[in-house]
DRENMI-832869 format. One line per 5 residues: number of its first residue (from 0); their letters; for each residue x negated, y, z of C-alpha. Coordinates in nm, 4 decimals. Layout:
NUM> A> X/Y/Z  ...
END
This chain:
0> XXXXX> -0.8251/-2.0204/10.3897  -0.9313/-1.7646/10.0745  -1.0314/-1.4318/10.1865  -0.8595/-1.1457/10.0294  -1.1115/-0.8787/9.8890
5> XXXXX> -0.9724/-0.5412/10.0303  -1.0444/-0.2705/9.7475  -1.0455/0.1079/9.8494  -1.0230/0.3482/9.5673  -1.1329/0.7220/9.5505
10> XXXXX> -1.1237/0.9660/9.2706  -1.4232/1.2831/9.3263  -1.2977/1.4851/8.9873  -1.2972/1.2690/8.6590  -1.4688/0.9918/8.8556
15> XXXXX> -1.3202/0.6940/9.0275  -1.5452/0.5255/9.3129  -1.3905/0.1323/9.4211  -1.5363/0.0094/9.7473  -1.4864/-0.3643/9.8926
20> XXXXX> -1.5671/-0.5690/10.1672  -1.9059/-0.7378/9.9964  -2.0391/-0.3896/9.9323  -1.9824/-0.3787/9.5525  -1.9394/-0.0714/9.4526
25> XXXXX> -1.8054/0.0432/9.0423  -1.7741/0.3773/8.9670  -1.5539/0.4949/8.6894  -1.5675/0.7822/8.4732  -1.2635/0.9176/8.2858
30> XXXXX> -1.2688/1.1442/8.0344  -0.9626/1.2900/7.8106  -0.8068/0.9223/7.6965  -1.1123/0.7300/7.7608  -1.2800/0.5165/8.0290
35> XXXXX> -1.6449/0.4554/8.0859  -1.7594/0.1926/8.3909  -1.9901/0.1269/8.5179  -1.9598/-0.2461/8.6249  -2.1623/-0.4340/8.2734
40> XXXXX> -1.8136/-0.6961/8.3223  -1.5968/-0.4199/8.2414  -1.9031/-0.2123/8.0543  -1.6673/-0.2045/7.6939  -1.5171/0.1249/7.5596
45> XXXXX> -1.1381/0.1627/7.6286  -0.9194/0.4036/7.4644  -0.5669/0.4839/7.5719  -0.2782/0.5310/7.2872  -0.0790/0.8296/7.3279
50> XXXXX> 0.2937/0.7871/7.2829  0.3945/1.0795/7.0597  0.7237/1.1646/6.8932  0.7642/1.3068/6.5933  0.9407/1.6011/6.4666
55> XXXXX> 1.1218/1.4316/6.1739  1.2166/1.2190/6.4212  1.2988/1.4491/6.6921  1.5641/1.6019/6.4565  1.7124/1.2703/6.2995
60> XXXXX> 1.8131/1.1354/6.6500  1.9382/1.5328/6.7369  2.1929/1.4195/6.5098  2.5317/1.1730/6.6689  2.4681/0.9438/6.3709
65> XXXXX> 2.1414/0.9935/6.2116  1.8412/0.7418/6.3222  1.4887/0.7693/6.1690  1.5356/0.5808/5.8140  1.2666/0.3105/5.6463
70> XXXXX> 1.1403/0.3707/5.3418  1.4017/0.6027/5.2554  1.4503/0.9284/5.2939  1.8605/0.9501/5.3522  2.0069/0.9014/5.6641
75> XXXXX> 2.1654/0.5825/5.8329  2.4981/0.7697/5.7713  2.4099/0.7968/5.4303  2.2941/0.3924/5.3711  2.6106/0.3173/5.5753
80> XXXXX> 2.7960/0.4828/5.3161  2.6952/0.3627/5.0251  2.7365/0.0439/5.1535  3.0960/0.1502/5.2187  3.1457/0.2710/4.8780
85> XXXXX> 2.9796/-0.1131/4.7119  3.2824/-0.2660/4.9570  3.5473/-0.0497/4.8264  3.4159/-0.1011/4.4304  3.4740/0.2587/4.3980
90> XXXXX> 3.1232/0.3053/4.1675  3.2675/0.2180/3.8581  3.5804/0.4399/3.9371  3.5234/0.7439/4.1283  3.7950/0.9212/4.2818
95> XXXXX> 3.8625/1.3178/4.1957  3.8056/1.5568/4.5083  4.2124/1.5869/4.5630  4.2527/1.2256/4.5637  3.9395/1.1468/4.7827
100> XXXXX> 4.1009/1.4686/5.0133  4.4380/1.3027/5.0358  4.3015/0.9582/5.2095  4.0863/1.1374/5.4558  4.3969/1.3579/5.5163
105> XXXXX> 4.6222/1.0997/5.5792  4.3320/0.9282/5.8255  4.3732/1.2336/6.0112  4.7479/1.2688/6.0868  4.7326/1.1561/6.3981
110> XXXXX> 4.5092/1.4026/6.5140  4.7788/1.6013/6.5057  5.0929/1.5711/6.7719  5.3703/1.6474/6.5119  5.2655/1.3747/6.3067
115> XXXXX> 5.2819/1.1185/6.5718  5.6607/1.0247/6.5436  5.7189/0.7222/6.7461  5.6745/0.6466/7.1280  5.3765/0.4279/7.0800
120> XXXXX> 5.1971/0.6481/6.8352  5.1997/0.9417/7.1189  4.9889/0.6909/7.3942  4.7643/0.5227/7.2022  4.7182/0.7407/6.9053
125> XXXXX> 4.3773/0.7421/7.0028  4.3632/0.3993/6.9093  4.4042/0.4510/6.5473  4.1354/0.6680/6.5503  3.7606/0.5699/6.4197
130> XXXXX> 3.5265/0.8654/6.3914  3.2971/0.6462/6.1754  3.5104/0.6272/5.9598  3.6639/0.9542/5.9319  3.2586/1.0854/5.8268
135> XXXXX> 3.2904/0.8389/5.5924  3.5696/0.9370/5.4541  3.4016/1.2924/5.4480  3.1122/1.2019/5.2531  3.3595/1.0040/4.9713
140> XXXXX> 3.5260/1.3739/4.9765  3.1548/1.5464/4.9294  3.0248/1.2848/4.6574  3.3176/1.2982/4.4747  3.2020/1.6676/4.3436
145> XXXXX> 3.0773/1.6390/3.9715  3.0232/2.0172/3.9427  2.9861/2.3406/4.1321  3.3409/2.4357/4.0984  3.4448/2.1018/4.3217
150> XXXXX> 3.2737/2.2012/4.6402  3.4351/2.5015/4.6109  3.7802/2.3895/4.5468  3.7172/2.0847/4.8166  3.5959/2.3680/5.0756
155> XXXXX> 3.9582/2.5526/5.0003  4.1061/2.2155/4.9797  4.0131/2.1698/5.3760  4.0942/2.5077/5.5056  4.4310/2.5331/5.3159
160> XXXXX> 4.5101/2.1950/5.4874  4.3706/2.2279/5.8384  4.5448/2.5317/5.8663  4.9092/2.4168/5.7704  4.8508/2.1069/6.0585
165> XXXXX> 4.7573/2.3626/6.3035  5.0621/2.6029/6.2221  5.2932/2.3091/6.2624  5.2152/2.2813/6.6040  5.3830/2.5668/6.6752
170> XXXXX> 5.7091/2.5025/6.8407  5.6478/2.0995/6.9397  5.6651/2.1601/7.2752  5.9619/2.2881/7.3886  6.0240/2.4536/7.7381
175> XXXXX> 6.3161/2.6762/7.8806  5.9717/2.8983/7.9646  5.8445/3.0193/7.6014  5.4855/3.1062/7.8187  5.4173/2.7322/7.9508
180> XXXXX> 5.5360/2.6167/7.5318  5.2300/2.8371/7.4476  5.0314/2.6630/7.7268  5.1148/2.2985/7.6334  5.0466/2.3633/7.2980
185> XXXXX> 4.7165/2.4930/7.3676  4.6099/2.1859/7.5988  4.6921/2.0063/7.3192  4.4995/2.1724/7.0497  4.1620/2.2448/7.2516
190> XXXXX> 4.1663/1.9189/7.4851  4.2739/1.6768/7.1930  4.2730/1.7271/6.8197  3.9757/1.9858/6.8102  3.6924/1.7637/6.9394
195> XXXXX> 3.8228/1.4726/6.6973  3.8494/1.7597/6.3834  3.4850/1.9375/6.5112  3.3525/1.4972/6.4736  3.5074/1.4623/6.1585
200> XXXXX> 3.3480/1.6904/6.0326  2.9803/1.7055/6.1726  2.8098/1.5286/5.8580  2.8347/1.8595/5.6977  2.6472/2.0222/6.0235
205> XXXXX> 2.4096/1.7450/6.1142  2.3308/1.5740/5.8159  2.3288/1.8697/5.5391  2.0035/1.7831/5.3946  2.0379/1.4642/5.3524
210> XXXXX> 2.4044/1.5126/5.1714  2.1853/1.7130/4.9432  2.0166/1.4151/4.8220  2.3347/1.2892/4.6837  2.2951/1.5716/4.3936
215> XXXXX> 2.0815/1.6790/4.1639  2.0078/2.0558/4.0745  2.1640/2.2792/4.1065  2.4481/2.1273/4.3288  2.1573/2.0326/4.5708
220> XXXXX> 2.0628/2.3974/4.6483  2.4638/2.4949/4.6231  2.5450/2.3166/4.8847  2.2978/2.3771/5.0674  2.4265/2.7523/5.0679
225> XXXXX> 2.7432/2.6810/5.0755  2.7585/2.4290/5.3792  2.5758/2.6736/5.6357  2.9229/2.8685/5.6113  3.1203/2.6270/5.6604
230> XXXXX> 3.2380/2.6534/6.0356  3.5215/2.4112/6.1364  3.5873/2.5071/6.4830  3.5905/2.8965/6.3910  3.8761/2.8071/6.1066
235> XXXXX> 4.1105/2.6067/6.3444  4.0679/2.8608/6.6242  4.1584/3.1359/6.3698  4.4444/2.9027/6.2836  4.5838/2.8572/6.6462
240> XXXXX> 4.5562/3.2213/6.7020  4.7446/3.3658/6.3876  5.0023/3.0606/6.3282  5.0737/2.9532/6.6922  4.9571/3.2504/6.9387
245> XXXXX> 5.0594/3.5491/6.7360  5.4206/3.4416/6.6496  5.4660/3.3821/7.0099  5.3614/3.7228/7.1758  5.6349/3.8748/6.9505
250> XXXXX> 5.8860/3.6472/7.1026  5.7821/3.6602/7.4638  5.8766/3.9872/7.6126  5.8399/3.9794/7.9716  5.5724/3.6833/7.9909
255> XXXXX> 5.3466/3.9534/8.1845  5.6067/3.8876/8.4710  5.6146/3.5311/8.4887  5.2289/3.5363/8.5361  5.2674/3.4618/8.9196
260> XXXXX> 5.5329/3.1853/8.9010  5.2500/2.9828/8.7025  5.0520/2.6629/8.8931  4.6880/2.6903/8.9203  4.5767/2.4761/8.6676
265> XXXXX> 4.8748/2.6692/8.3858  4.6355/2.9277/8.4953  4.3261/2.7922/8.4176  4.4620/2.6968/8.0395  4.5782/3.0725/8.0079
270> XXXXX> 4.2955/3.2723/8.0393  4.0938/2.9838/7.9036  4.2855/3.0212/7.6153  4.2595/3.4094/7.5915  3.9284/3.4320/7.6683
275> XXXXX> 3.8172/3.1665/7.3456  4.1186/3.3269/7.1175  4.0683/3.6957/7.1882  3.7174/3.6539/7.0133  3.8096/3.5094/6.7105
280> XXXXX> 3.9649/3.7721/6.4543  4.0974/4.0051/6.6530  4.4114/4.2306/6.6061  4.5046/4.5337/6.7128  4.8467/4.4471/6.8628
285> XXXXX> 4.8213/4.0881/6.9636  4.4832/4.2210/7.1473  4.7048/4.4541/7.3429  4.9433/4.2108/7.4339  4.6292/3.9421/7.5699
290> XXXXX> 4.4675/4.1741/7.7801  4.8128/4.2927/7.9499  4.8343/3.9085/8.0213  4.4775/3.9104/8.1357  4.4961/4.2219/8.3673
295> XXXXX> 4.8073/4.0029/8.4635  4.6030/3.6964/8.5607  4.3300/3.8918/8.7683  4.5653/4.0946/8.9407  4.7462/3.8327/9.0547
300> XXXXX> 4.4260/3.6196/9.1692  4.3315/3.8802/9.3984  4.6430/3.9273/9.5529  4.7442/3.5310/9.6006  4.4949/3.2455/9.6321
305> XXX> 4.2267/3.2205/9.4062  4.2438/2.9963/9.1261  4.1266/2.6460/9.1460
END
């Protein structure tokens, strides 16, 4: 029967003393990432390897799609696309800006709830819908630009068009109650096509610099200038607010009273909404009419339950 050798170890500052049963003692000196013994077995000169990270590649993986390229410089986004554009033999004939616009447009429709015209399209609309390929899309849009004028006229392109499919969505649901319209529609907006409009467009936030690369001077540094002020979600909340929200305090008159017939959770959407919508471009008489609703909402929360 083998006897096990029972080691004790004990650590006096940077050294490590192990004792066993035969009285062999090894002492052990650590220092920073190195270890000197003491037993002539083990007598060799160790070094440990830090694990460090990067900065370069700390802020390629802070991007959803960007992972630390080989031997290039551009992006995995960016590889992935031109690989996309050899598959779609669109080298030898590039698209113009409003053509390249129009098929990421129509890839979007069913981001938005009045395009979705049949039963099936309203359940599984999601389904349809690949944010890969929507960025990719994007990019097509972005490298179509030959000259300076382009980004502009793209950047006007998307604004004009974002904000007709937002103003459209004004009216789709309709109540008897014009106050829970205004909440439905909201739910909509904020819960389902902004998140898929804020991914379809985060090249432009995440991957700016290497977009860039794309160009050559001086459409490299203008668009670098002009992409920082490009800010998606700010646009289609400005949208909601002056197309949907706006037309509908002139309509609803005695909403303020209704307040307390709302559920908890119609609650909840309300002064979510008011409290995201009041911020963005605010107007004198619409602001009036959102923090009667508001006063409204807390009044009524103190004197009922609270709201869950």
């Amino acid at each position: 029967m083998k006897l096990v050798k029972k080691i004790q170890r004990f650590r006096l500052g940077p050294f490590v003393l192990e004792y066993s049963d035969g009285f062999s003692i090894n002492i052990y000196f650590q220092k920073r990432n190195s270890i000197i013994t003491s037993n002539p077995e083990k007598s060799k000169y160790t070094t440990k390897k830090r694990r460090t990270i990067s900065n370069e590649s700390i802020l390629s993986k802070g991007s959803v799609n960007s992972i630390t390229p080989k031997r290039s410089k551009a992006s995995f986004l960016i590889r992935q696309y031109k690989q996309y554009i050899l598959c779609k033999k669109s080298v030898k004939n590039p698209p113009t800006v409003l053509l390249a616009w129009k098929e990421l447009n129509l890839a979007m429709r069913p981001l938005f709830p009045q395009h979705r015209i049949k039963k099936t399209d309203e359940q599984n609309w999601r389904k349809h819908i690949i944010v890969e390929e929507l960025n990719l899309l994007l990019l097509r849009c972005i490298s179509s630009c030959e000259a300076i004028r382009d980004f502009d006229d793209l950047i006007e392109t998307a604004r004009v068009s974002l904000t007709v499919d937002i103003s459209l969505m004004n009216g789709i649901k309709k109540q008897s109650h014009g106050i829970i319209e205004l909440i439905e529609e909201w739910r909509m907006f904020y819960s389902e096509s902004l998140p898929y409009i804020e991914a379809t467009f985060l090249p432009i936030t995440f991957e700016r610099t290497e977009i860039a690369q794309l160009f050559e001077e001086p459409m490299k540094s203008y668009w670098l200038r002009k992409s920082e002020q490009v800010d998606v979600k700010v646009l289609c909340l400005w949208a909601f607010r002056t197309f949907v929200v706006i037309p509908k305090l002139k309509k609803i008159s005695n909403a303020a009273s209704n307040l307390p017939k709302l559920e908890n959770s119609q609650r909840v959407s309300l002064l979510q909404m008011i409290s995201i919508v009041f911020l963005v471009k605010p107007i004198e008489e619409s602001d009036i009419i959102l923090l009667n609703w508001l006063r409204s909402l807390i009044l009524n929360q103190t004197i009922e339950d609270p709201i869950s």
